[in-house]
Backbone as numpy.savetxt, mean C-alpha at the origin, in Angstrom:
# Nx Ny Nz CAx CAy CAz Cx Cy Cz
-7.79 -38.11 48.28 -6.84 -38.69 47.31 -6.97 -37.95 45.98
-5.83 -37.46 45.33 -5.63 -36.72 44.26 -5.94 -37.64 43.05
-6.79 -37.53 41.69 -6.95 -38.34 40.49 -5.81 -38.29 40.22
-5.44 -39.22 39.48 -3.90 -39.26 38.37 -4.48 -38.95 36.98
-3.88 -37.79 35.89 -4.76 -37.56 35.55 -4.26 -38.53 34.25
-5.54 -39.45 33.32 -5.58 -40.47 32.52 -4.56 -40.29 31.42
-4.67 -41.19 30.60 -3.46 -41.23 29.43 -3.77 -40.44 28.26
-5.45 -39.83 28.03 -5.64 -38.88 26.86 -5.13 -37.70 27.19
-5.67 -37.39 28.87 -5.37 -35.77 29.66 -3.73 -35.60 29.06
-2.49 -36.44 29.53 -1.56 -36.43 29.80 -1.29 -36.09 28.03
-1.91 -36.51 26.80 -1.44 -36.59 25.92 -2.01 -35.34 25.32
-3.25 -34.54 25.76 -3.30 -33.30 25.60 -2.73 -32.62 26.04
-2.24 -32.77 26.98 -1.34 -31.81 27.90 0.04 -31.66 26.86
0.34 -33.01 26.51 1.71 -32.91 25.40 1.34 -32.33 24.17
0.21 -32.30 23.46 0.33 -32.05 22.18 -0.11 -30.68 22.59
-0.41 -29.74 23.77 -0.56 -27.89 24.06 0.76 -27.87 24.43
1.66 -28.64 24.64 3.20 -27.61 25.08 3.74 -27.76 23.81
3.66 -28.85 22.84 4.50 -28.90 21.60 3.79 -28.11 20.52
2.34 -27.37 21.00 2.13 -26.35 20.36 2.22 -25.15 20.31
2.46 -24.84 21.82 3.12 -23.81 22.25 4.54 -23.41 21.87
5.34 -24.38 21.96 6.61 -24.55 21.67 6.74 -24.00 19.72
5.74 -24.53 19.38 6.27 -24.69 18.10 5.51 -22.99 17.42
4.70 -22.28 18.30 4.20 -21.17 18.00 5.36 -20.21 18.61
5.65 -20.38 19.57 6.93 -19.77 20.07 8.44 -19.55 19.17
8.38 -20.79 18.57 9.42 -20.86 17.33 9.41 -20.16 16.34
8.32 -20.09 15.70 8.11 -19.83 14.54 7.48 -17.78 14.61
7.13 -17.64 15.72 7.22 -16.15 15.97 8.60 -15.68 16.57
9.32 -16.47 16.83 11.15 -15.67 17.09 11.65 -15.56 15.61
11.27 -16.78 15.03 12.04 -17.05 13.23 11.50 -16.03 12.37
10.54 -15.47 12.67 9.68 -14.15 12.20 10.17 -13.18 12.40
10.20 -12.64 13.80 10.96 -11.74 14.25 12.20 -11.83 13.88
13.28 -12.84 14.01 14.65 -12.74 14.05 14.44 -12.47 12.00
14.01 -12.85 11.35 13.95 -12.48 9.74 14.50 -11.08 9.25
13.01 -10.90 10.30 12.76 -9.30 9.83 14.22 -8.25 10.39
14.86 -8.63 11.26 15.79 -7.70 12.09 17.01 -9.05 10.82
17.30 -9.79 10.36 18.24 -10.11 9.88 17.94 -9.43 7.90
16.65 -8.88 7.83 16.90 -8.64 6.22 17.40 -6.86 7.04
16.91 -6.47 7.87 17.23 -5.07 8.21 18.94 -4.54 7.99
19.66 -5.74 8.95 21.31 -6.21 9.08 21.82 -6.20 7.64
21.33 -7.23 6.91 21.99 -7.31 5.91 21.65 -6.35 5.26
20.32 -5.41 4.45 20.29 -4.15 3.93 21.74 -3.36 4.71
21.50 -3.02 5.50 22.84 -1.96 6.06 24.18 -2.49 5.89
24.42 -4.01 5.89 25.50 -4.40 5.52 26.70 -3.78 3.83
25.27 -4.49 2.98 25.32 -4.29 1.80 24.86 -3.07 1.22
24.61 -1.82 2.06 24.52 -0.68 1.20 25.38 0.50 2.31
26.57 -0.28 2.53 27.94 0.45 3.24 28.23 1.50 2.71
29.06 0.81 1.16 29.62 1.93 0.10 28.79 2.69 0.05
27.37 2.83 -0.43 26.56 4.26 -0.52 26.97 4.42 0.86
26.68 4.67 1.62 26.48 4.59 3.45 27.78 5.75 3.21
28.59 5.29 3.18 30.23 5.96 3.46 30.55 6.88 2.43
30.03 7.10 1.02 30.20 7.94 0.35 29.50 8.82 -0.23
27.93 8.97 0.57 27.12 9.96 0.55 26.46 10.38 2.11
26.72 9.34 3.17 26.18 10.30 4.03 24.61 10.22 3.56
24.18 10.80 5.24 22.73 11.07 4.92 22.24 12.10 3.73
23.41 12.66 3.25 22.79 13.53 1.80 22.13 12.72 0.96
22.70 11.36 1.14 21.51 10.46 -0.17 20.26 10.79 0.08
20.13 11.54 1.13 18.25 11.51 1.33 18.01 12.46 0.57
18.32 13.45 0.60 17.79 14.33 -0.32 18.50 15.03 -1.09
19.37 14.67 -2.13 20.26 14.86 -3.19 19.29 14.45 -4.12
18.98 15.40 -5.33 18.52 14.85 -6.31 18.98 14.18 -7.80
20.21 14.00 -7.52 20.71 13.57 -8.75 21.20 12.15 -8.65
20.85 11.31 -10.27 20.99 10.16 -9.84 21.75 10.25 -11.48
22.83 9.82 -11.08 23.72 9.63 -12.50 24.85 8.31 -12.23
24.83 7.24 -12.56 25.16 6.08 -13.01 27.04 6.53 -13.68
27.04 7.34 -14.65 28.25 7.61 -15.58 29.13 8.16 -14.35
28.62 9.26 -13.69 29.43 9.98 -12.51 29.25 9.23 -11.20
28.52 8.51 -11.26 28.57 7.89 -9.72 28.03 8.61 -8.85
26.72 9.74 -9.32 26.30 10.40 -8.09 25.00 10.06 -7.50
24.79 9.67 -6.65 23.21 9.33 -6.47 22.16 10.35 -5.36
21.58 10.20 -5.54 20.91 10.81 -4.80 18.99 10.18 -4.41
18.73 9.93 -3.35 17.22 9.38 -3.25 15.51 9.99 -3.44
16.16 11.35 -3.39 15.01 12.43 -2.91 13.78 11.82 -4.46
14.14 11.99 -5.74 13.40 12.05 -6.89 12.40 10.52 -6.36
13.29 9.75 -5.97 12.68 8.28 -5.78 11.34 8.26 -4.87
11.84 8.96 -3.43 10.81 9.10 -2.00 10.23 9.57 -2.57
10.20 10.85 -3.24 9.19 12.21 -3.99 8.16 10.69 -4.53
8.50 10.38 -5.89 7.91 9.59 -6.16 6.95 8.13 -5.25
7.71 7.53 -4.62 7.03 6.76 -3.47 6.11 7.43 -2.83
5.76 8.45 -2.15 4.87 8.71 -1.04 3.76 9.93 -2.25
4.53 10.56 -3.31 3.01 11.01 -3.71 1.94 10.01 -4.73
2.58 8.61 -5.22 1.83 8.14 -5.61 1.25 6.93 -4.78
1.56 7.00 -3.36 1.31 6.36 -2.38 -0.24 6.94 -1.96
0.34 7.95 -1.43 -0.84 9.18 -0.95 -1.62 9.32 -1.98
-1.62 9.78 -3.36 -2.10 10.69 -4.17 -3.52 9.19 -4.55
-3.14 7.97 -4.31 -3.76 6.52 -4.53 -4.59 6.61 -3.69
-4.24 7.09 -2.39 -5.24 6.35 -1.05 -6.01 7.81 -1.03
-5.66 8.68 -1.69 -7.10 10.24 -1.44 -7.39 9.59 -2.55
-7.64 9.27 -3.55 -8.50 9.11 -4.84 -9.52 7.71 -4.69
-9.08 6.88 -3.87 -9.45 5.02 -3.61 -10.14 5.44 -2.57
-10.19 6.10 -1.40 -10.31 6.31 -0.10 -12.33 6.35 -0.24
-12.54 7.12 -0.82 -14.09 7.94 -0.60 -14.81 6.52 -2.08
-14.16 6.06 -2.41 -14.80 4.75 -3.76 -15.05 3.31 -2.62
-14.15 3.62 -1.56 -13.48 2.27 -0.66 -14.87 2.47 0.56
-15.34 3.87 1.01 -16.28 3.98 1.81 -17.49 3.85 1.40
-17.75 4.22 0.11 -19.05 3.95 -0.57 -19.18 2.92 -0.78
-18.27 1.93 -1.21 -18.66 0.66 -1.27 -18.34 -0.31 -0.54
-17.85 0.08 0.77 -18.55 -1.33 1.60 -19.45 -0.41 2.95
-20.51 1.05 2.49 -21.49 1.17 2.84 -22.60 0.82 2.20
-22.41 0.34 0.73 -23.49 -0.04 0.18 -23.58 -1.40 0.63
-22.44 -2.42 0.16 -22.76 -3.69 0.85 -23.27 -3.63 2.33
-22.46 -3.37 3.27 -23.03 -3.58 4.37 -24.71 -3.09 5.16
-25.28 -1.77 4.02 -26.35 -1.36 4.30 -27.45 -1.15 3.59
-26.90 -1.30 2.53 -28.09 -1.34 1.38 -28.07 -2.51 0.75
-27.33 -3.16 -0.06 -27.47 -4.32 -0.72 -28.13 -5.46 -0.23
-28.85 -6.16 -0.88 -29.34 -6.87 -0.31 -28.44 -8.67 -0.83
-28.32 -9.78 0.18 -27.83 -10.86 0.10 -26.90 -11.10 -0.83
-28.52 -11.30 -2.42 -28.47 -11.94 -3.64 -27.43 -10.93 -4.38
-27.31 -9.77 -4.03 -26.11 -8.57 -4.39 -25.12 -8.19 -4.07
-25.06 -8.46 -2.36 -23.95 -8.10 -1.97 -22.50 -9.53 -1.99
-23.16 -11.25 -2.00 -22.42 -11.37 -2.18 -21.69 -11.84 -3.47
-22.22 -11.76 -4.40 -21.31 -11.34 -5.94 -20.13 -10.34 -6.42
-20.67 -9.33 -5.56 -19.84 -8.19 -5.43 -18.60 -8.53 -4.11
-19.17 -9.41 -3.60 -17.31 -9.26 -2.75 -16.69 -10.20 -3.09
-17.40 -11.05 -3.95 -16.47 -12.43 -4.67 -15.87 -11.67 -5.67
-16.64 -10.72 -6.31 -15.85 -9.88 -7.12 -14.75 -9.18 -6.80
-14.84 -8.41 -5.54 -13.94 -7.98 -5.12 -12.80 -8.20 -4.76
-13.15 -9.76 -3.81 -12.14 -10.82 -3.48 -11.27 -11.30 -5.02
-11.39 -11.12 -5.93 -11.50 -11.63 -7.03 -10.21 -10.34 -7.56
-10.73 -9.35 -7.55 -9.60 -7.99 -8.34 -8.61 -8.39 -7.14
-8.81 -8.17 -6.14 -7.77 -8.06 -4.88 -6.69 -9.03 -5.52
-7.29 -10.23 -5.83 -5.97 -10.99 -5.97 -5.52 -11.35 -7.04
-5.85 -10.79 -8.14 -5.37 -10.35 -9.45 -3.43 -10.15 -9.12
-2.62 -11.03 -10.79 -1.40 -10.44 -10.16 -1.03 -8.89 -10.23
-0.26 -8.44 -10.01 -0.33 -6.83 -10.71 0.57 -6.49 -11.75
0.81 -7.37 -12.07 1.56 -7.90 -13.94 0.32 -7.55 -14.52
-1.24 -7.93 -14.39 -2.02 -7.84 -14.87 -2.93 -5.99 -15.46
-2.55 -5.74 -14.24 -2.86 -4.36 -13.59 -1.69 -3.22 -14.56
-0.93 -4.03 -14.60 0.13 -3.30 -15.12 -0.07 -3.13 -16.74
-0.62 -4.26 -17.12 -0.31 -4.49 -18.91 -1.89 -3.32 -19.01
-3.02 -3.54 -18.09 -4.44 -2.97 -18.24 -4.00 -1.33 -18.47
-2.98 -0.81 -17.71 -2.78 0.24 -17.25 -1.94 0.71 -18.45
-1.37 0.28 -18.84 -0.01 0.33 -19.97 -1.27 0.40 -21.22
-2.00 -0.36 -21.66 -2.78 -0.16 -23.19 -4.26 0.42 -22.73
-4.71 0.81 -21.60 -6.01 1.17 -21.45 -6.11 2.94 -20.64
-5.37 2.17 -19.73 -5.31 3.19 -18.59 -4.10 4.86 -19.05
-3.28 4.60 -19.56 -2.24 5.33 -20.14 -2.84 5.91 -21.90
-3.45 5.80 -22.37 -3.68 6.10 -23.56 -4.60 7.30 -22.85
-5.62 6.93 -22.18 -6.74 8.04 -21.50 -5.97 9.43 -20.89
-5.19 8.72 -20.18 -4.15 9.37 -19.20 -3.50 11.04 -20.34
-3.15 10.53 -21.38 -2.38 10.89 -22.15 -3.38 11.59 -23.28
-4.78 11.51 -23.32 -5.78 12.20 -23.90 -5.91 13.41 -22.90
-5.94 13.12 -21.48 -6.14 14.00 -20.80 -5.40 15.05 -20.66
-4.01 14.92 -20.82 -2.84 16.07 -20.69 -2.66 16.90 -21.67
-3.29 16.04 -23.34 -3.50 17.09 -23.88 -4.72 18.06 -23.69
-5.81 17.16 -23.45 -7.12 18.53 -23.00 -6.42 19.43 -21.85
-5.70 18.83 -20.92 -5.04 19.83 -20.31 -4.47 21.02 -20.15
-3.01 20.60 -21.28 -2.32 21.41 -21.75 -3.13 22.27 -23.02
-4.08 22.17 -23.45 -4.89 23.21 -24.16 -5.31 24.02 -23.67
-6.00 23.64 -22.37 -6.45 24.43 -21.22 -6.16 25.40 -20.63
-4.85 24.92 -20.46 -3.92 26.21 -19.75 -3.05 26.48 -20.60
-2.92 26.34 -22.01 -2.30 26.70 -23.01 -0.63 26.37 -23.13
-0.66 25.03 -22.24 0.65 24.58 -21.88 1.50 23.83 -23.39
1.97 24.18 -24.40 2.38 23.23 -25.32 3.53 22.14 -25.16
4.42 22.52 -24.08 4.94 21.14 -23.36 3.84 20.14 -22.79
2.86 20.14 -22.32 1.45 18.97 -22.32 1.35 18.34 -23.18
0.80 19.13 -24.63 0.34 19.01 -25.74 1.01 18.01 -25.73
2.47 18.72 -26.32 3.27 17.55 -27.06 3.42 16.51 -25.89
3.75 16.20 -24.52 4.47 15.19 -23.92 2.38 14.15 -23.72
1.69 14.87 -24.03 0.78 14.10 -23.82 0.43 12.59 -25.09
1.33 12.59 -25.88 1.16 11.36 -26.24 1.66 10.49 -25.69
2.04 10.41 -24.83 3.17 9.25 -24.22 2.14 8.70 -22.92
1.13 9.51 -21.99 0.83 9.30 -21.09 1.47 9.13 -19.60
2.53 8.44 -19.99 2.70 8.01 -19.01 3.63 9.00 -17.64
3.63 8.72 -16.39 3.99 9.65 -15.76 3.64 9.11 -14.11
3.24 10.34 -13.40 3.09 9.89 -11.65 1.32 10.27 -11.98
0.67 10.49 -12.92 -0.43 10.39 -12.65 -1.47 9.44 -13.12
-0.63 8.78 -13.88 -0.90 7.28 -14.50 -0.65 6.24 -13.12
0.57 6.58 -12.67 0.69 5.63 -11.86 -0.07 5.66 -10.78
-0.52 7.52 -10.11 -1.50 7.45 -8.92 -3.12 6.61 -9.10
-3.21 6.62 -9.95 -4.45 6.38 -10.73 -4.51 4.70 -10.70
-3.60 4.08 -11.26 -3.68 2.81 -11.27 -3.60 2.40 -9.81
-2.79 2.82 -8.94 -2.71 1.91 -7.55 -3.70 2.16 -7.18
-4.67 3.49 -7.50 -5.97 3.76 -6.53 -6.88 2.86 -6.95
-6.59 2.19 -8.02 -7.50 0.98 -8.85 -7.10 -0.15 -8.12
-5.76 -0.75 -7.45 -5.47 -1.73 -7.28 -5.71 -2.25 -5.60
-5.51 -1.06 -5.16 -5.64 -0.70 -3.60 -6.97 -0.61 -3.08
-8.31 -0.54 -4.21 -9.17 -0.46 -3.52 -9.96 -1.63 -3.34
-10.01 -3.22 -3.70 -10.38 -3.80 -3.38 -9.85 -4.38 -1.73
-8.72 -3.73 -1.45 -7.75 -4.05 -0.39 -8.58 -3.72 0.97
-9.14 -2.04 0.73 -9.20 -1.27 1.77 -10.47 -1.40 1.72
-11.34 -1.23 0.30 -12.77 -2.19 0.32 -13.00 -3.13 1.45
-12.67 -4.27 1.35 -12.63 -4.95 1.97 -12.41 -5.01 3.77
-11.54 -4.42 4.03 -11.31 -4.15 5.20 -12.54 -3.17 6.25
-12.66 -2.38 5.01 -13.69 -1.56 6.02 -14.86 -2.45 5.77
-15.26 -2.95 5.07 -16.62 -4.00 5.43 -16.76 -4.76 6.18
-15.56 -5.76 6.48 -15.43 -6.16 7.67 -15.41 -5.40 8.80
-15.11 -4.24 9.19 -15.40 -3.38 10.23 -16.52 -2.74 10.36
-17.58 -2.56 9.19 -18.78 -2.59 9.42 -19.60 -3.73 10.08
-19.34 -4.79 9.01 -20.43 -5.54 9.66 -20.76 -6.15 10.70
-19.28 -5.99 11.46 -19.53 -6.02 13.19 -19.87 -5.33 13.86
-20.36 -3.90 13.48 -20.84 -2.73 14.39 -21.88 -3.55 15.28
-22.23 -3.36 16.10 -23.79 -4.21 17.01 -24.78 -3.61 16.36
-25.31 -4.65 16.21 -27.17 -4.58 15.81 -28.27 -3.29 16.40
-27.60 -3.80 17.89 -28.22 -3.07 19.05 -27.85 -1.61 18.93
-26.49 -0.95 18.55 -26.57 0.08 18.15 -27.48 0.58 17.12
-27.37 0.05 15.84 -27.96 0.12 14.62 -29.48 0.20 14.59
-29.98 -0.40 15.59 -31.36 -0.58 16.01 -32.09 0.00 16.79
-30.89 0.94 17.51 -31.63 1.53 18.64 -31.73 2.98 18.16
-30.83 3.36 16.91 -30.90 4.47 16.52 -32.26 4.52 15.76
-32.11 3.87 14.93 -33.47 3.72 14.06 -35.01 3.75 14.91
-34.43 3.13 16.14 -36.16 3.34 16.53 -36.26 4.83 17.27
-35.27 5.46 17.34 -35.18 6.84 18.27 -35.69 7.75 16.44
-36.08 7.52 15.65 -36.30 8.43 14.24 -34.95 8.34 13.52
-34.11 8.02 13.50 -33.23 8.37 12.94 -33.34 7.70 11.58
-32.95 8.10 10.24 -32.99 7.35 8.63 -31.55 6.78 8.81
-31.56 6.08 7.44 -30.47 5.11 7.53 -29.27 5.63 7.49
-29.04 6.57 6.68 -28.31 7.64 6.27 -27.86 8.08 7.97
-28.65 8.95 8.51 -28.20 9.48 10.08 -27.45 8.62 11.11
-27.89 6.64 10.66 -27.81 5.79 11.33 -25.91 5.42 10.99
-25.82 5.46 9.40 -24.89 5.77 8.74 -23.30 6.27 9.72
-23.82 7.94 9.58 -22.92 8.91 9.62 -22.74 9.21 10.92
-23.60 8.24 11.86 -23.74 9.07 12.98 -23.36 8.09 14.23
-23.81 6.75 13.84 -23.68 5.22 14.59 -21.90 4.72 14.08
-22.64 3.88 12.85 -21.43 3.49 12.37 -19.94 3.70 11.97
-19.92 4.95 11.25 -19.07 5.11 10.96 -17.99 5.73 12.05
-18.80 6.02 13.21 -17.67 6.88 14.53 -17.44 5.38 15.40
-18.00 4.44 15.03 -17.61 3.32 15.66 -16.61 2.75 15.43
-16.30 2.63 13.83 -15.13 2.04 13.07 -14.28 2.81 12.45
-14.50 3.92 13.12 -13.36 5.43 12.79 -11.94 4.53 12.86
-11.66 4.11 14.01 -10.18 3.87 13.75 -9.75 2.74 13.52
-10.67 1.53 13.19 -10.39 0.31 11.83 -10.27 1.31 10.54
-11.40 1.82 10.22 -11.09 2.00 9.08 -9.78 2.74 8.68
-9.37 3.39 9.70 -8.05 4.74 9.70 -7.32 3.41 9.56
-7.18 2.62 10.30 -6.12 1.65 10.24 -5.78 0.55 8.81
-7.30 0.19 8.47 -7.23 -0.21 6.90 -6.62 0.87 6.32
-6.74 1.89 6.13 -6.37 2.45 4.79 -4.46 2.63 5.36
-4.38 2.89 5.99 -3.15 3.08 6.00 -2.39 1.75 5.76
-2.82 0.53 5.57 -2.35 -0.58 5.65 -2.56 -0.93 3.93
-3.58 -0.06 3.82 -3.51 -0.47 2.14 -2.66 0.69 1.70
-2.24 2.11 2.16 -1.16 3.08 1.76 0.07 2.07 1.74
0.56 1.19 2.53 1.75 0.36 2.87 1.86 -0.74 1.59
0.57 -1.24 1.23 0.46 -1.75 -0.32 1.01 -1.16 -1.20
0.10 0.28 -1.26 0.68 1.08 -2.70 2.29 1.19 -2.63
2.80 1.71 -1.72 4.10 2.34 -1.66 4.97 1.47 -1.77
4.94 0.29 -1.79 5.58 -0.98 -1.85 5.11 -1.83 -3.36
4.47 -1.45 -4.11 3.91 -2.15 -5.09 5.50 -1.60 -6.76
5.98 -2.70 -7.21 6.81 -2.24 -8.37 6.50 -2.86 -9.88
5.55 -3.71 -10.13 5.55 -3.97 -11.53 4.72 -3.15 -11.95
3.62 -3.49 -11.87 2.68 -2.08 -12.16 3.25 -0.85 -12.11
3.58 -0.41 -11.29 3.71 1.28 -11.05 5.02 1.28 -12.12
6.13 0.23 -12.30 7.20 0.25 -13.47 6.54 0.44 -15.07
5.44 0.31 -15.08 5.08 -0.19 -16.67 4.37 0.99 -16.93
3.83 2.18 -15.86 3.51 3.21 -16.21 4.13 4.37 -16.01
4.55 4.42 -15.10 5.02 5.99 -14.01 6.10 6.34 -15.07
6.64 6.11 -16.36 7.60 6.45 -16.77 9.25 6.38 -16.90
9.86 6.05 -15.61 11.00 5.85 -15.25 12.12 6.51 -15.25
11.30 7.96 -15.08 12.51 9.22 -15.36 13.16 9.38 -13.83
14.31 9.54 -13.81 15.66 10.25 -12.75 15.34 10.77 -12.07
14.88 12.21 -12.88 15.38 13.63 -11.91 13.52 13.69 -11.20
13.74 14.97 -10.78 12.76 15.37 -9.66 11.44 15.82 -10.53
10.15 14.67 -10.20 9.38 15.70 -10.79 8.56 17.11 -10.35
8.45 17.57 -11.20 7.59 18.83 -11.12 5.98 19.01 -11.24
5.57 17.89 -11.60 4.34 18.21 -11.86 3.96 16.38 -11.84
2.36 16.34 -11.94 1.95 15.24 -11.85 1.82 14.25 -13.45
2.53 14.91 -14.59 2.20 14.18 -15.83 4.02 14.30 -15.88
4.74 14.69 -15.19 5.87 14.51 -15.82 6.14 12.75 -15.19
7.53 12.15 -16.28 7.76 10.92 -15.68 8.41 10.40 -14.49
8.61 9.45 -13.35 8.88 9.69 -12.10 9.49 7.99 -11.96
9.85 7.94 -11.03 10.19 6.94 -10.35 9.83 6.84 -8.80
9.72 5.60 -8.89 9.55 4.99 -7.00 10.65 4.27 -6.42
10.89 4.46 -5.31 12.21 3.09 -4.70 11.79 1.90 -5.14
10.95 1.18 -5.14 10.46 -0.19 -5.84 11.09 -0.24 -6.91
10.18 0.99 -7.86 10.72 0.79 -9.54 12.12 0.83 -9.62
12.81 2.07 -9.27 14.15 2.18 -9.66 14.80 1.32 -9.14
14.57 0.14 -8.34 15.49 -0.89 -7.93 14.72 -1.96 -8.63
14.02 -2.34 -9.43 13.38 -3.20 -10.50 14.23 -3.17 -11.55
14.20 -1.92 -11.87 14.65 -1.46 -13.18 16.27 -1.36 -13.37
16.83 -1.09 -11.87 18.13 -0.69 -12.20 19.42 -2.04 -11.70
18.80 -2.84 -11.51 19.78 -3.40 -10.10 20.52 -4.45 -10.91
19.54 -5.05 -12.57 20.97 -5.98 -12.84 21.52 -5.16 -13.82
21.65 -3.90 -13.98 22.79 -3.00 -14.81 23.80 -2.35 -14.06
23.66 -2.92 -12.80 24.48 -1.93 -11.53 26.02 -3.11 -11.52
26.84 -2.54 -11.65 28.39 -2.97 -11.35 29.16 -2.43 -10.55
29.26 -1.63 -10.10 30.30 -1.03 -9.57 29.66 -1.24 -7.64
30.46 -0.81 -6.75 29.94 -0.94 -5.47 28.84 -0.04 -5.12
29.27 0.67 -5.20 28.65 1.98 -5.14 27.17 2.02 -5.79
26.96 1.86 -7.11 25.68 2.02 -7.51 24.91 0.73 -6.88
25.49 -0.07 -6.50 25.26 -1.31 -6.05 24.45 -1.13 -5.09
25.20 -0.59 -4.14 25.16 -0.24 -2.49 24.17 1.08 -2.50
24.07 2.07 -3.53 22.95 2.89 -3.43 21.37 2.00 -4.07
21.55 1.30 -4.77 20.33 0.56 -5.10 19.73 -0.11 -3.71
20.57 -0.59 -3.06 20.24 -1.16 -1.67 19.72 -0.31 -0.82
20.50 0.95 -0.65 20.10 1.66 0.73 18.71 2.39 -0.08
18.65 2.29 -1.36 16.88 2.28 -1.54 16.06 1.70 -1.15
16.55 0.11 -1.05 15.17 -1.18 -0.32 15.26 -0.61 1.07
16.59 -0.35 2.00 16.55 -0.14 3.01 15.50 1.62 3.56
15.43 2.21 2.87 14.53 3.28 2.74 13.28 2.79 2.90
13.11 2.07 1.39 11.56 1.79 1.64 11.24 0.40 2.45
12.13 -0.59 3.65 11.90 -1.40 4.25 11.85 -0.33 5.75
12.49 0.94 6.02 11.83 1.68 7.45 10.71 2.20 7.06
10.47 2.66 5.56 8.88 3.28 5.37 7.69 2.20 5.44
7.92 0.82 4.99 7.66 0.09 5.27 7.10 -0.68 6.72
7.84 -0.51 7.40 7.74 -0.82 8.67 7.38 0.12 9.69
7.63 1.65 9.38 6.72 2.38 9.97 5.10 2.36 10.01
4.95 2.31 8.82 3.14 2.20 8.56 2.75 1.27 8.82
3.43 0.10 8.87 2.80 -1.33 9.42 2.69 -0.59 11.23
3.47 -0.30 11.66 2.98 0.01 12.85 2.24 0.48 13.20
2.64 1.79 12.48 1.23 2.59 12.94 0.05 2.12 12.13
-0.43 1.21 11.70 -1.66 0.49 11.94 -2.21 -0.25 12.71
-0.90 -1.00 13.15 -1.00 -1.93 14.38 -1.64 -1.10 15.44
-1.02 -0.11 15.73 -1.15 1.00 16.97 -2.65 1.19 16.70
-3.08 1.64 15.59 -4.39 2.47 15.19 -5.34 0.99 15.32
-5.23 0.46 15.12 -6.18 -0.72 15.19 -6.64 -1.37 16.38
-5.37 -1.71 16.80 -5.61 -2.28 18.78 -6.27 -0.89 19.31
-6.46 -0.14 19.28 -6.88 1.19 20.03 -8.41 1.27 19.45
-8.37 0.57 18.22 -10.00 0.56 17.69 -10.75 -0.51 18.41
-9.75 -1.49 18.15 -10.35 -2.99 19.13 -10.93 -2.28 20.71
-10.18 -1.94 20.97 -9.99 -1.54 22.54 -10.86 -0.41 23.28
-11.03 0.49 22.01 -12.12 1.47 22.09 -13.73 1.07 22.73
């Protein structure tokens, strides 16, 4: 004879399908979001769409009076102060969550990640004003030692102002690294013991145990953090607006002033009237929502393959 199964069983059984159900929901409403902000970007950036053609990609002129736009100065800007953030943050981000995870001891290490936890979630209004009266004055000392250097007197003079794409690389590599900090410590401190332990008793110093155990273990977490904190920077617009300058055209160098797709659609979108500038301000978010969504992937990709490793 089969049990009937009791009135709690039957009521667990209901409250796992109405949780199922309701996890099922709420990951389609996720999904269906993301493919409905995609729709509407392309909707609403037609007019650019139809009157530049894929030349908006790399046309460099962006003029408002003539109606000509062009994206290239913007991407330029997006991906080298994207990149130029995560090589400068990258080797600050490994040293310090190898010190926590291997040298610090308890009473040290955890102050320092409350600290850390702590910058991470700072707004970046904050980051921005630090960067604007602290970070940009230095910035702007430097271009003149620069331009002395190489005897540049366009430096000289543009170096009082500071501001530029190397103010701005500089600050995200400040803002990004409690991000990627973080991430790789957590991928340390799960390495196994048993690895860690077994090296050490074969002679190996901590250092060898280091470079030689750990870090080929969490090779592709950590590849996967940083690229997930690159997807931060490149997406970040108050901060990077209050320094990078907010110049048009294409820069040439790393102290001239620049723009990002973020910024220039911060900055430009409630002076925009016409369709057109309208619709090119858009097919900017839509730019940086596929750059966006590329790197989220390929972290995803790089990460399950670390898990899985």
């Amino acid at each position: 004879m089969v049990a009937q199964p009791s009135r709690n069983d039957r009521r667990e059984a209901a409250r796992e399908r109405a949780f199922t159900a309701a996890s099922l929901v709420a990951a389609v409403a996720l999904v269906a979001t993301i493919v409905l902000f995609f729709v509407q970007l392309i909707i609403t950036s037609r007019a650019s769409r139809a009157t530049f053609g894929w030349n908006f990609l790399w046309h460099s002129e962006w003029n408002p009076v003539t109606e000509k736009f062009g994206a290239l100065p913007m991407i330029v800007g997006t991906l080298v102060t994207g990149f130029g953030a995560l090589l400068i943050s990258t080797p600050f981000a490994l040293g310090i969550a190898i010190f926590l995870a291997d040298y610090a001891g308890r009473k040290v290490a955890e102050p320092v990640k409350y600290l850390i936890s702590l910058l991470g979630g700072l707004p970046s209004v904050i980051f921005g004003l630090w960067g604007l009266f602290v970070l940009v004055p230095l910035v702007g000392k430097f271009e003149v030692w620069f331009g002395k250097l190489v005897g540049s007197k366009a430096l000289v003079a543009s170096g009082t102002t500071g501001v530029g794409l190397l103010a701005a690389i500089l600050l995200l590599a400040i803002m990004i690294l409690p991000f990627s900090a973080s991430l790789i410590l957590e991928a340390l401190l799960v390495v196994p013991t048993e690895l860690k332990e077994g090296a050490l008793a074969l002679g190996a110093t901590k250092w060898d145990t280091i470079q030689n155990v750990e870090l080929p273990y969490v090779r592709r977490s950590t590849v996967g953090a940083l690229v997930l904190s690159l997807g931060r920077a490149l997406g970040e617009t108050m901060a990077v607006t209050m320094v990078i300058g907010n110049g048009m055209k294409m820069p040439t160098s790393l102290f001239d002033p620049a723009n990002t797709l973020a910024s220039a659609i911060a900055n430009q979108f409630l002076e925009a009237t016409s369709p057109i500038y309208i619709g090119s301000l858009i097919q900017l978010a839509l730019i940086l929502f596929v750059i966006a969504i590329i790197i989220n992937i390929m972290a995803r990709i790089i990460l399950r393959r670390g898990v899985q490793q």
